[in-house]
C-alpha positions as CSV (number, residue, x, y, z in Angstrom):
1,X,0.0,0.0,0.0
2,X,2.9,2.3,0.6
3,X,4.8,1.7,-2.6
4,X,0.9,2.1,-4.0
5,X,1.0,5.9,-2.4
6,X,4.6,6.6,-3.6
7,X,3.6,5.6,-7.0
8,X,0.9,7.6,-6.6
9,X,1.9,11.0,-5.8
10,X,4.2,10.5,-9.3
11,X,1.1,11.0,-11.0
12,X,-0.4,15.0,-11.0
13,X,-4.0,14.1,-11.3
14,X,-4.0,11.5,-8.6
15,X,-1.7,13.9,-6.4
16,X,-4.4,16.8,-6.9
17,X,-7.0,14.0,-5.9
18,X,-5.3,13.2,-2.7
19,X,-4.8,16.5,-1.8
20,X,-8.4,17.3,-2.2
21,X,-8.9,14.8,0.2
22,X,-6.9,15.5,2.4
23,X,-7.9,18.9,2.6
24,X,-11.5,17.7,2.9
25,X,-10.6,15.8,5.6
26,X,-9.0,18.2,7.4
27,X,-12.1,20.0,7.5
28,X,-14.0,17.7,9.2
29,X,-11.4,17.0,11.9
30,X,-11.4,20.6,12.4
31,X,-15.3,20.4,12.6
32,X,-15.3,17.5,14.8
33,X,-13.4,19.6,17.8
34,X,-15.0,22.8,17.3
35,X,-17.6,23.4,20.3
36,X,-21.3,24.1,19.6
37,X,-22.3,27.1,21.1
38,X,-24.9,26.8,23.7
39,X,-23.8,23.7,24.8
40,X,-22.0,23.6,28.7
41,X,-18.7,21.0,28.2
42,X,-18.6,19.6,31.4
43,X,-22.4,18.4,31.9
44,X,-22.6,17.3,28.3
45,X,-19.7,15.0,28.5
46,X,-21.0,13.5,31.7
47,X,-24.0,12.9,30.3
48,X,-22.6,11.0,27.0
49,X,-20.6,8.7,29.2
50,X,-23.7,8.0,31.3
51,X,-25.8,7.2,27.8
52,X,-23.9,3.8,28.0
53,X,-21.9,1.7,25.2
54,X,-23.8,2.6,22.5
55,X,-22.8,6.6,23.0
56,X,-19.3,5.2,23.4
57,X,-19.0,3.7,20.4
58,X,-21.2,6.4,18.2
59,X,-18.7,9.2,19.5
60,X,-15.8,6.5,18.9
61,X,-17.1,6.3,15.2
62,X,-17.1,10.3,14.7
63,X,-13.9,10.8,16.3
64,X,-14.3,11.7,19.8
65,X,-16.7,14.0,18.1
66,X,-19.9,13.7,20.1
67,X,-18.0,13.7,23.6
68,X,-16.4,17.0,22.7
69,X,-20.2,19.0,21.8
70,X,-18.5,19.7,18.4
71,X,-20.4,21.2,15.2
72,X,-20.1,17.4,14.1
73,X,-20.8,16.0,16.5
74,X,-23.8,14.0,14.9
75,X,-21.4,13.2,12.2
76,X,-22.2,10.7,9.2
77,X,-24.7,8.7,11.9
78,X,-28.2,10.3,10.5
79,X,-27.2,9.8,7.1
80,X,-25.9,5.8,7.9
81,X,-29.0,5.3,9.4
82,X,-31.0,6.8,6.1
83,X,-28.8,4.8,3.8
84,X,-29.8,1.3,5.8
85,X,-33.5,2.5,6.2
86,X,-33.3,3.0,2.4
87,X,-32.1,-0.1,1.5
88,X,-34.7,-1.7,3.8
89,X,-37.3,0.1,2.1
90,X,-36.0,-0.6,-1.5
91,X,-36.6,-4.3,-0.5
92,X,-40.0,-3.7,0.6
93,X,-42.1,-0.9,-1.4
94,X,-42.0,-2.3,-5.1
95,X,-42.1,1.1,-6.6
96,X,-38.9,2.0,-4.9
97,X,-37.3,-1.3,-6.1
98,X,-38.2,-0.6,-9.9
99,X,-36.9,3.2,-8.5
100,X,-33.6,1.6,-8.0
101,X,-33.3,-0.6,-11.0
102,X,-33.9,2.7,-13.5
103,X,-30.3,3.4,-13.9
104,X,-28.5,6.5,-13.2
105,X,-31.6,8.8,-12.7
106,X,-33.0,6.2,-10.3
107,X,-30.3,6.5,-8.4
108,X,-30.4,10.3,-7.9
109,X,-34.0,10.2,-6.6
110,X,-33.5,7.5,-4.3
111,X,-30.0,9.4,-3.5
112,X,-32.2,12.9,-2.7
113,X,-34.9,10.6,-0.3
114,X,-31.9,9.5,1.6
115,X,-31.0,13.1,1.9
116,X,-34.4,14.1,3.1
117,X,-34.5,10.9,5.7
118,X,-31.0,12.1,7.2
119,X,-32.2,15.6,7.6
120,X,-35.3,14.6,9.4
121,X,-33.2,11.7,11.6
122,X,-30.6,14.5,12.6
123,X,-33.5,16.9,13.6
124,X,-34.7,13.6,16.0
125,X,-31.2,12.6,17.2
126,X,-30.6,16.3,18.0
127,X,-33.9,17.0,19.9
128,X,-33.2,13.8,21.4
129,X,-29.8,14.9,22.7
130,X,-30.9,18.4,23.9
131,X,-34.1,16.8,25.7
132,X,-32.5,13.5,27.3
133,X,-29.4,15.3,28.3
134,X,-31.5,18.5,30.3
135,X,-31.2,21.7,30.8
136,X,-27.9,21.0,33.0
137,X,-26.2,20.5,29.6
138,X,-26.9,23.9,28.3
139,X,-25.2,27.3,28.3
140,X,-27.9,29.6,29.0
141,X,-25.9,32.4,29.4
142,X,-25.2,32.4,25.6
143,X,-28.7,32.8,24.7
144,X,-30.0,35.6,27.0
145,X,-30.9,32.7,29.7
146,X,-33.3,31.2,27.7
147,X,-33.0,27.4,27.9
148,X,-35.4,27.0,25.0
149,X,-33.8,29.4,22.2
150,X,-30.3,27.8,23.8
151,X,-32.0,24.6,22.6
152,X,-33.4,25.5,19.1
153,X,-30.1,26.6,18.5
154,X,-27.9,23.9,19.9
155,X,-30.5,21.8,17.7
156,X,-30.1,23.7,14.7
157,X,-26.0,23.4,14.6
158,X,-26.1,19.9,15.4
159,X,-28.5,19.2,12.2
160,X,-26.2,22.0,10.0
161,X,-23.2,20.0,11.3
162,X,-24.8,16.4,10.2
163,X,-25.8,17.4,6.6
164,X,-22.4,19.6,6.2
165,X,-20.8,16.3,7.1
166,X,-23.0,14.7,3.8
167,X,-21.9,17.4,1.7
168,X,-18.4,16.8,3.1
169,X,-18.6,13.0,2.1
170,X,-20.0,13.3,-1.1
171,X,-17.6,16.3,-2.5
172,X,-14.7,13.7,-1.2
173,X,-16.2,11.2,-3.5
174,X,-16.6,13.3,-6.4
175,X,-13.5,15.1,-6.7
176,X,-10.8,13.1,-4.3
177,X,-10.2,9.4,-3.9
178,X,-12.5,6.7,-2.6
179,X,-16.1,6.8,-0.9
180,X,-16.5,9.8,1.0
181,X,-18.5,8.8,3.8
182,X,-16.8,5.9,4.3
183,X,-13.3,7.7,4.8
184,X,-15.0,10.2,7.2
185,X,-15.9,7.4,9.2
186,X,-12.5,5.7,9.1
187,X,-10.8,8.7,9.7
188,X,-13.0,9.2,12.9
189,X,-12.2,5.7,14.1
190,X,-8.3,6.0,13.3
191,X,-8.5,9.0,15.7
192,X,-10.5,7.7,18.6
193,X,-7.9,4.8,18.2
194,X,-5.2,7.2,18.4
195,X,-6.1,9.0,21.3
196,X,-7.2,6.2,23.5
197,X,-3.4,4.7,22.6
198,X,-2.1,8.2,23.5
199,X,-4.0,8.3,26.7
200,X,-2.8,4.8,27.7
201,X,1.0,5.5,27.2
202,X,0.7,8.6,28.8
203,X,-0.6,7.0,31.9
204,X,2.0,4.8,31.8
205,X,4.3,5.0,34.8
206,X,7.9,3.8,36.3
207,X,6.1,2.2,39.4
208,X,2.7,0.7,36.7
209,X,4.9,-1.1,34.5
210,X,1.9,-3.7,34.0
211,X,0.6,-1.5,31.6
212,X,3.1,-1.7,28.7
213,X,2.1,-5.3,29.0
214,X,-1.0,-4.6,28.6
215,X,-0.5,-2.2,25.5
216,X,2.2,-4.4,24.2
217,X,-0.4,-7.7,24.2
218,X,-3.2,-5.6,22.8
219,X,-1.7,-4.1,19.7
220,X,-0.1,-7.7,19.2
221,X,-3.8,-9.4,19.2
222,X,-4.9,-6.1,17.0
223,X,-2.1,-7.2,14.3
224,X,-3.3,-10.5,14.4
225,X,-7.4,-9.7,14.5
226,X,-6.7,-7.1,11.4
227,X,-4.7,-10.0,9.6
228,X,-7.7,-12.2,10.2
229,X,-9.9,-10.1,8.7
230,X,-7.8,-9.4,6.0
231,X,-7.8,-12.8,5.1
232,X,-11.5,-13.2,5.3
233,X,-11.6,-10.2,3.1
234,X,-9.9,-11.5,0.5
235,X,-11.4,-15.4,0.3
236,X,-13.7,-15.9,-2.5
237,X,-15.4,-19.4,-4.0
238,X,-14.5,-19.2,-7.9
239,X,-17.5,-21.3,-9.5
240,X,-16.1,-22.0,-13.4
241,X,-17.7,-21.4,-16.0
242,X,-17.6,-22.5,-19.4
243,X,-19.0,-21.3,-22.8
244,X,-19.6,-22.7,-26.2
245,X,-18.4,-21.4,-29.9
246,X,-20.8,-19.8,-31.2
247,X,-20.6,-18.9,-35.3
248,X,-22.1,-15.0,-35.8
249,X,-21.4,-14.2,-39.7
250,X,-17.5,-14.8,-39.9
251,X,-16.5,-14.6,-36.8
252,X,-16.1,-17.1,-33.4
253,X,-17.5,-16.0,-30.3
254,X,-17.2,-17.6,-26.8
255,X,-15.4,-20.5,-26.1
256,X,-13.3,-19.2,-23.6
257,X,-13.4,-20.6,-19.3
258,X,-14.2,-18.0,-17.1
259,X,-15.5,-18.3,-13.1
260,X,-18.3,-16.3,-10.7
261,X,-16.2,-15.1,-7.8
262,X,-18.5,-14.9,-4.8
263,X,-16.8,-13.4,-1.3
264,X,-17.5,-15.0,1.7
265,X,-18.1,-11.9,3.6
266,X,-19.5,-10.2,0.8
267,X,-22.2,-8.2,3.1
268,X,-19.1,-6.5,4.6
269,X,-20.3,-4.9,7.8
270,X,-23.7,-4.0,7.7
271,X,-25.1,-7.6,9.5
272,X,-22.9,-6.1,12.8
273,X,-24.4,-2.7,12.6
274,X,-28.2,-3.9,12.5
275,X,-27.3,-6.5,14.9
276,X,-26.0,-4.2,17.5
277,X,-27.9,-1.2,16.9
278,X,-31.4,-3.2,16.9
279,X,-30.1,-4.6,20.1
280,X,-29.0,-1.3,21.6
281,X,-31.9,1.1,20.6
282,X,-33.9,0.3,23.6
283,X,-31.1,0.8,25.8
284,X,-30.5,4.1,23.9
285,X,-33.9,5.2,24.2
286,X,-34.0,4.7,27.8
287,X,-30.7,6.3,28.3
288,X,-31.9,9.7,26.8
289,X,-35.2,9.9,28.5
290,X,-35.4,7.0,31.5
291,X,-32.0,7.6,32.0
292,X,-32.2,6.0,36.2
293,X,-28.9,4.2,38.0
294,X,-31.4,3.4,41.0
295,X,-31.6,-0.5,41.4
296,X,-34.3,-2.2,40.0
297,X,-34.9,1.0,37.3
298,X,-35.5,-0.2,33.8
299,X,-32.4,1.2,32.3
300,X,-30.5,-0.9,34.5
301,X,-32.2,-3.9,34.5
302,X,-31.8,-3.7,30.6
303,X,-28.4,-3.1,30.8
304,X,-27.5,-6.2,33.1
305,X,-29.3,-8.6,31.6
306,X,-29.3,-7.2,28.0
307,X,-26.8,-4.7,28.0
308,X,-22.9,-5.5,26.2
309,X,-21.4,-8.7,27.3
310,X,-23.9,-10.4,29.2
311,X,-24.7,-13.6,27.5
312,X,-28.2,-13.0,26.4
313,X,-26.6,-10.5,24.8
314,X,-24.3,-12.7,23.3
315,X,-26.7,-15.3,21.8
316,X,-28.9,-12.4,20.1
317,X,-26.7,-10.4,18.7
318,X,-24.8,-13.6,16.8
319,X,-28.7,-14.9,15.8
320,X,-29.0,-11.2,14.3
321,X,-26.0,-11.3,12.6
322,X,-26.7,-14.6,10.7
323,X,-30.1,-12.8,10.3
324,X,-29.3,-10.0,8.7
325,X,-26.1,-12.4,6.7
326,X,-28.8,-14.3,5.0
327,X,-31.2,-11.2,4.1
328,X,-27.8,-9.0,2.4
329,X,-26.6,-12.1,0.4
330,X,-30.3,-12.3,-1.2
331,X,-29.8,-8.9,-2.0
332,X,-26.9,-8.6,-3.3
333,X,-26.6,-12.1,-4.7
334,X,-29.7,-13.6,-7.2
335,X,-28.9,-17.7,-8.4
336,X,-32.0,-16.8,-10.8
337,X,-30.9,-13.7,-12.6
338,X,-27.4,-14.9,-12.6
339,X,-28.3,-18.7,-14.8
340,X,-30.1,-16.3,-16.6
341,X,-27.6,-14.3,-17.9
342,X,-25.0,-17.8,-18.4
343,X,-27.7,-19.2,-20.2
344,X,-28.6,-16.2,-22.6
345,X,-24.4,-16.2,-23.4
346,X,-24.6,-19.8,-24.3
347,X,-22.8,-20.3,-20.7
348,X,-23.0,-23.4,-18.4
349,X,-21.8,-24.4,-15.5
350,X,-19.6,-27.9,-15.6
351,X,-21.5,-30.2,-14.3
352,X,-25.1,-28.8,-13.9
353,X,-27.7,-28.0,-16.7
354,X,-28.5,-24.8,-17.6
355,X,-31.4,-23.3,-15.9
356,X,-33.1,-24.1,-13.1
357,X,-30.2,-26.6,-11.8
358,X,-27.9,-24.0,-12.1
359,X,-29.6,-21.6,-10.4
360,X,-30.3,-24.4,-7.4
361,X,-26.6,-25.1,-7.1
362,X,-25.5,-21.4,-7.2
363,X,-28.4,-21.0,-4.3
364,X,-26.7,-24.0,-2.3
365,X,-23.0,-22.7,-3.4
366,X,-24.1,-19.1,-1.6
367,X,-25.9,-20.4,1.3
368,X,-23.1,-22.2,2.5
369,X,-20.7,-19.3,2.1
370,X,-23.1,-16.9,4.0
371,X,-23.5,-19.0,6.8
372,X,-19.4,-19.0,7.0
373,X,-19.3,-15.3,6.7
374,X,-21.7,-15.1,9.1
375,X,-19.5,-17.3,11.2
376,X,-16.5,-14.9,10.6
377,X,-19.2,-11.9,11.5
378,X,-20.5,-13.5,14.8
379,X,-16.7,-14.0,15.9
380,X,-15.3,-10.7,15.2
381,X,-18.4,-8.8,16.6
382,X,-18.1,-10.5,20.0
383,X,-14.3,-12.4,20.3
384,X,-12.1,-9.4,20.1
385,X,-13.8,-7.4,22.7
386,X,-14.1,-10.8,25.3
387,X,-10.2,-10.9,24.2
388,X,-9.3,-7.2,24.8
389,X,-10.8,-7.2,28.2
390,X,-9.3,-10.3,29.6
391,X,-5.4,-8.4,28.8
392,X,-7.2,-5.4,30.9
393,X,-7.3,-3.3,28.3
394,X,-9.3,0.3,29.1
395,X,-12.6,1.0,28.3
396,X,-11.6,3.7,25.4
397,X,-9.4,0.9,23.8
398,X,-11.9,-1.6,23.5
399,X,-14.8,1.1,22.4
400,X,-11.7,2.2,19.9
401,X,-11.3,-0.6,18.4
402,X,-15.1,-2.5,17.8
403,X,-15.9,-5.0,15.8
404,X,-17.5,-2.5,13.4
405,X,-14.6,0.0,13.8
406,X,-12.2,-2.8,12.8
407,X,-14.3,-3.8,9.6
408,X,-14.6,-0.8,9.0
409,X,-10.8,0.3,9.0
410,X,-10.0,-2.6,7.1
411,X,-12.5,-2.9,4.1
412,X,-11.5,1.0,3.6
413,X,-8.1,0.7,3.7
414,X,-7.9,-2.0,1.0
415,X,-10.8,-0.1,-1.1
416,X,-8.1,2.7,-1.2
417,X,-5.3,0.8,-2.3
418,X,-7.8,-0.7,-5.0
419,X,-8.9,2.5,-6.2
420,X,-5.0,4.0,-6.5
421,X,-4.0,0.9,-8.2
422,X,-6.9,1.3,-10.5
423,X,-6.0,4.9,-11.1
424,X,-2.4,3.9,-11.4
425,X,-2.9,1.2,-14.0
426,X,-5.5,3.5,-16.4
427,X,-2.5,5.7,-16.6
428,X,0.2,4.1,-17.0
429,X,-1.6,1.8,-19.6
430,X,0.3,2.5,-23.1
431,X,-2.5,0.4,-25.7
432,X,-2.2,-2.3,-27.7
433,X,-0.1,-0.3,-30.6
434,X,2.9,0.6,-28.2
């Protein structure tokens, strides 16, 4: 990947690009520590760390962002929760299906709705925030002493921030390099990771040696979790196929052995964040307006026999995540349309008739890969955190460095790397007359 980058900055398009983006970048880091007006540091923060895991890991995600009251502090959560909502929905209501399958303009549309559902999400999340949190959490004294106008207008930046963050994302895809959105994210993650391995050195002392142990043991099961998923990443099923010479005028087509390459974690990440969020969302609810530590409360009865790491907890979020495996790999994966199209290009698969057994075996073929990348999903989302917390590791590293933060940074990186080589080898390629 480094000799990829070296290679790169040779080139003076794709240096501009990665400059854009860096730039772009920049911006939102500077965004994501700027403080919101209204808002009263202190409180605020105590309240996030009171909302419980699921705060943790949402402000881990926009890079300390949300702990810090910052104009980002929402980040690219409306618009993630939008895009899955979408999706959903694109599944469900037939005319947003045909919506999707018109091309280019279809896209736009459903592109623009996704928009419109991220603004009206960040106007909930942010009059969620300003209610749960109370009055405590605001600056009056910015405002004239008017908690409510101090409220419109902490709700107000917070929404601004969240769709500038869109805009952000989507000028990063169009002029720099990669997906926008998703680099906003990993740069968030890359930061929280950053400061939580800052904080842990710096509270490392000559009479607490224990804890370079425990930093030295962590990053070593890191390197060996992110070559895991690497790994994973990588692993495909190639299913050959083969097609037959066919005579148009005078000339041969066809005749030439090809294979479908299907991924065994081809639905990436998204099975762990519907797993964990539908899981978490009652807890998240009650922690913004039930918020209670009293025994016997609801919030804490949830969060000891629901909450992260309990074993109930355990057992539904891996049935979710096979859930949720199964539904993204009918998506994104269809045996029917796919014998279609071998048998329309005089295709077949060795073996199998075209048709119906075809499409039977490819259905068999991707079940079983699913219910391995499921595997692979179930173990990431829950092993690496059991393992972290058995070295001792702190609270900030483990929330640092999720399951979906560690997908995340990985799948990025190497979509990166794909997209310089890509940009790499369309300029350096000299044509068949050279």
């Amino acid at each position: 990947m480094f000799k990829t980058l070296k290679e790169a900055f040779k080139i003076k398009d794709v240096r501009r690009k990665i400059l854009i983006t860096l730039l772009l970048l920049l911006i939102y880091r500077i965004g994501c520590w700027l403080p919101t007006p209204g808002i009263a540091l202190g409180t605020y923060q105590e309240a996030v760390s009171a909302g419980g895991d699921f705060l943790s890991v949402i402000s881990a995600v926009s890079g300390s962002a949300l702990a810090n009251g910052a104009l980002l502090a929402l980040g690219v959560v409306p618009y993630i929760n939008a895009s899955i909502i979408m999706q959903l929905l694109t599944v469900a209501i037939p005319p947003l299906e045909r919506l999707s399958k018109q091309g280019e303009e279809g896209k736009k549309k459903i592109s623009m709705y996704t928009r419109i559902c991220a603004l009206i999400l960040a106007i909930i999340q942010s009059i969620g925030i300003v209610v749960g949190f109370g009055v405590d959490s605001l600056d009056t004294s910015v405002f004239f002493g008017s908690a409510f106008a101090t409220g419109a207008v902490v709700v107000c930046i917070l929404v601004a921030g969240a769709m500038f963050t869109v805009w952000l994302g989507e000028k990063i895809t169009a002029l720099g390099v990669g997906n926008g959105l998703s680099l906003l994210i990993f740069v968030g993650l890359l930061s929280s990771a950053g400061t939580a391995i800052f904080n842990t050195i710096a509270g490392i002392s000559s009479t607490n040696l224990e804890n370079i142990w425990t930093l030295l043991i962590f990053l070593l099961m890191l390197v060996l979790i992110f070559g895991f998923i690497v790994w994973i990443d990588s692993a495909e099923r190639r299913i050959p196929v083969q097609y037959a010479k066919q005579i148009k005028g005078r000339k041969m087509y066809g005749g030439q052995n090809t294979n479908i390459p299907i991924k065994i974690n081809a639905s990436g990440v998204m099975p762990i964040i519907f797993a964990t969020a539908i899981i978490s969302f009652p807890q998240l609810i009650m922690s913004i307006f039930w918020y209670s530590t009293e025994e016997g409360s609801a919030y804490m009865w949830y969060a000891e026999n629901l909450g992260a790491g309990t074993w109930p907890y355990v057992i539904i979020v891996a049935a979710l995540i096979l859930l949720f495996s199964y539904f993204y790999s009918t998506i994104s994966f269809n045996p029917e349309d796919i014998s279609r199209q071998i048998q329309q290009n005089g295709g077949f698969i060795p073996g199998y008739r075209a048709g119906k057994p075809t499409a039977d075996y490819l259905k068999k073929v991707s079940n079983r890969i699913t219910l391995w990348g499921a595997i692979f999903l179930a173990l990431i989302a829950l092993v690496p955190s059991f393992i972290f917390s058995l070295i001792g590791s702190s609270g900030s590293l483990i929330n640092a460095f999720s399951a979906t933060g560690l997908l995340i940074v990985v799948s990025v990186a190497l979509e990166i790397d794909k997209q310089l080589e890509a940009q790499l080898l369309m300029r350096n390629y000299k044509g068949f007359l050279k």
